[in-house]
RODO-2510 file (C-alpha; in nm, 4 decimals, decimal comma):
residues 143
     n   res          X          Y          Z
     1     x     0,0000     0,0000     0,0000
     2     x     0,1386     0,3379    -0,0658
     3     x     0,1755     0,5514     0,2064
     4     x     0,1992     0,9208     0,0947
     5     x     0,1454     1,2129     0,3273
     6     x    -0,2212     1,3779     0,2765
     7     x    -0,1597     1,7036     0,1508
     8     x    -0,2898     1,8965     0,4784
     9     x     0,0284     1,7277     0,6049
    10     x     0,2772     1,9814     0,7927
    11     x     0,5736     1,8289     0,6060
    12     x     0,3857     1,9102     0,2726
    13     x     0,2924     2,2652     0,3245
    14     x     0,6525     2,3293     0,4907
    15     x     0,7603     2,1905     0,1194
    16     x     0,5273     2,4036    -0,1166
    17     x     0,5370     2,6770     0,0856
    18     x     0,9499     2,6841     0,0877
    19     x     0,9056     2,6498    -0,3223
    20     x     0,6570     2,9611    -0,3048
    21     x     0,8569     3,1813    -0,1304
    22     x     1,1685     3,0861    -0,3455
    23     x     0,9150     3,2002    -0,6189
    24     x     0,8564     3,5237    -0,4868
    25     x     1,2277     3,5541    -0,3911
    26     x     1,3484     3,5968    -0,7062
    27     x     1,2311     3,9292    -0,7468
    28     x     1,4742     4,0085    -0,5074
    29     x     1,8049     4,2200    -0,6265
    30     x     2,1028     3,9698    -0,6803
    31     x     2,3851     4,1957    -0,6451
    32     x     2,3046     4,5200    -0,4348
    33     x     2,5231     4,8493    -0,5242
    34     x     2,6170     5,1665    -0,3105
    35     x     2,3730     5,4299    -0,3395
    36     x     2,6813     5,6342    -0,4966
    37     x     2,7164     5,3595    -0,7821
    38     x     2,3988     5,3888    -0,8758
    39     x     2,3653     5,7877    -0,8663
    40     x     2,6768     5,7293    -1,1035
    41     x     2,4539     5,5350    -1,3445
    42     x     2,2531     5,7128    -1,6515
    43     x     1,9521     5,4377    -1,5698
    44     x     2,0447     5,2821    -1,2685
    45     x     1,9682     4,9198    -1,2318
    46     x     2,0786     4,5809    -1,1135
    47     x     1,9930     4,2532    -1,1398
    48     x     1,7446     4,0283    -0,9693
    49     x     1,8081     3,6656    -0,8280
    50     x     1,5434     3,5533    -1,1644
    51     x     1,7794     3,7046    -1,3460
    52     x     1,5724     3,9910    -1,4666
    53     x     1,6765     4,3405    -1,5066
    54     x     1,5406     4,5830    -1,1819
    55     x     1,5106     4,9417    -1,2481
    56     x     1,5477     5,1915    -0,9666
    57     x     1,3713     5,5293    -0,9725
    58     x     1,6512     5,7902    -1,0305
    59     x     1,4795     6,0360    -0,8620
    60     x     1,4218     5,8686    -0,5611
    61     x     1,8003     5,7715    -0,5797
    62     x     1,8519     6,1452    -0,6316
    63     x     1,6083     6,2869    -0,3167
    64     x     1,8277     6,0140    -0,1005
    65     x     2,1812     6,1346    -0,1994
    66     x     2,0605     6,4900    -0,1120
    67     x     1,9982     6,4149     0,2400
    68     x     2,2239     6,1475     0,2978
    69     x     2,6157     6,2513     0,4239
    70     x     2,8353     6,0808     0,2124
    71     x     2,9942     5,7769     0,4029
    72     x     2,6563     5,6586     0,4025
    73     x     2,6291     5,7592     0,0363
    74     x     2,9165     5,5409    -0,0295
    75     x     2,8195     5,2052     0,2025
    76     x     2,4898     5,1651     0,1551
    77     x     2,3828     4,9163    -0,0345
    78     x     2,0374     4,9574    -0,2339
    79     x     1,8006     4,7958    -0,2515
    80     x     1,7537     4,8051     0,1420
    81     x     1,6050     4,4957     0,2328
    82     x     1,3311     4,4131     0,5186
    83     x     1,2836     4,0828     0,5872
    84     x     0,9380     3,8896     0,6973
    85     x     1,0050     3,6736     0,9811
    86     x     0,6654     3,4138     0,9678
    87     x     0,7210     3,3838     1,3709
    88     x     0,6598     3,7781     1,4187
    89     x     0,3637     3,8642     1,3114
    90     x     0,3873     4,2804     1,3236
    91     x     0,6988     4,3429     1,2651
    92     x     1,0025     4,2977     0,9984
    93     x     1,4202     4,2802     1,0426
    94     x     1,6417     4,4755     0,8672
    95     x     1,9532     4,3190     0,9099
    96     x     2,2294     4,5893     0,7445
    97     x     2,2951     4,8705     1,0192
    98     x     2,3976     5,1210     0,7328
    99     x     2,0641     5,1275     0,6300
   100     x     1,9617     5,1776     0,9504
   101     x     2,1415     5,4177     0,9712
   102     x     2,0335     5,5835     0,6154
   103     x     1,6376     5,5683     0,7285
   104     x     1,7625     5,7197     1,0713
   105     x     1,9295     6,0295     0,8749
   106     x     1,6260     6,0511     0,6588
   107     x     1,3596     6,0726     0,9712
   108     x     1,2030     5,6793     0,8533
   109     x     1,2992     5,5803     1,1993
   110     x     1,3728     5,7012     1,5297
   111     x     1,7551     5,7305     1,6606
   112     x     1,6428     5,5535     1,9470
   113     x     1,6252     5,2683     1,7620
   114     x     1,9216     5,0376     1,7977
   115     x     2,0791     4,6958     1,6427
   116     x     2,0044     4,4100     1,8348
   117     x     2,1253     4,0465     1,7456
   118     x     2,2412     4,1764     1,4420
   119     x     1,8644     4,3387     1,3478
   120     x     1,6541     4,6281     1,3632
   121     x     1,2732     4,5776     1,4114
   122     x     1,0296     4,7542     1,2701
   123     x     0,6525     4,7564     1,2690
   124     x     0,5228     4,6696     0,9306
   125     x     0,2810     4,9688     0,9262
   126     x     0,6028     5,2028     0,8688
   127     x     0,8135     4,8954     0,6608
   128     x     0,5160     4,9651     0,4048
   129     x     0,5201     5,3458     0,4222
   130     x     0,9169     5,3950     0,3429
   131     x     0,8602     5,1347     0,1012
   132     x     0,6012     5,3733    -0,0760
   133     x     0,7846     5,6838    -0,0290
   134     x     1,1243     5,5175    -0,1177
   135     x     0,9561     5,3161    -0,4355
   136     x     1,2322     5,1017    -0,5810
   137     x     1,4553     5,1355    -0,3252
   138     x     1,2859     4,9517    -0,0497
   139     x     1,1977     4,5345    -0,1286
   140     x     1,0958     4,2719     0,0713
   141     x     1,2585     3,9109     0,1748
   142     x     1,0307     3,7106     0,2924
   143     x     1,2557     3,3894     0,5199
***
């Protein structure tokens, strides 16, 4: 008799959803330049883990470097990624303190805000507003 797992199965859904979110992770930016790079670019772009090309907004890129002092100009590393954590429910990780730093300087986040285990938390209510005010430069990882 064959015994295979029922698709309700835990060990099933842990499988199709780990191929889902490899889906959806390949929308992700591959190789992630300095702000400065890409504000050296005519159409500033990367590559995604797909493959595909990914097209920052320029003026975005632009209204950043303004405000931005230029050591951070020059390490951080676009796009800034936030990462879903399925075991917090509210909030997301970024897990690069530059760009902590970076959404410090531009008033995203408070200063009192500090690395801890190697993250930064954030509520997803604001993760979703710098994503829309920073469109482009912002993605999500979901783990």
């Amino acid at each position: 008799m064959d015994k295979r797992p029922y698709i309700s199965d835990e060990s099933v859904m842990k499988r199709w959803m780990g191929l889902e979110i490899r889906k959806i992770n390949k929308a992700v930016v591959a190789e992630r330049k300095t702000l400065s790079a890409l504000l050296s670019e005519e159409s500033p772009s990367s590559r995604t883990k797909g493959g595909e090309e990914y097209r920052f907004d320029r003026d975005v890129l632009v209204r950043m470097g303004e405000i931005l002092p230029k050591d951070i100009k020059d390490r951080l590393r676009l796009p800034i990624l936030f990462y879903f954590d399925s075991t917090v429910a509210d909030s997301c990780f970024l897990a690069d303190e530059t760009a902590a730093r970076a959404l410090q300087e531009l008033g995203e986040i408070s200063r009192l805000r500090s690395v801890t285990g190697e993250k930064v938390w954030v509520g997803k209510p604001i993760v979703f507003a710098i994503a829309a005010k920073y469109r482009k430069a912002v993605q999500m990882v979901i783990r």
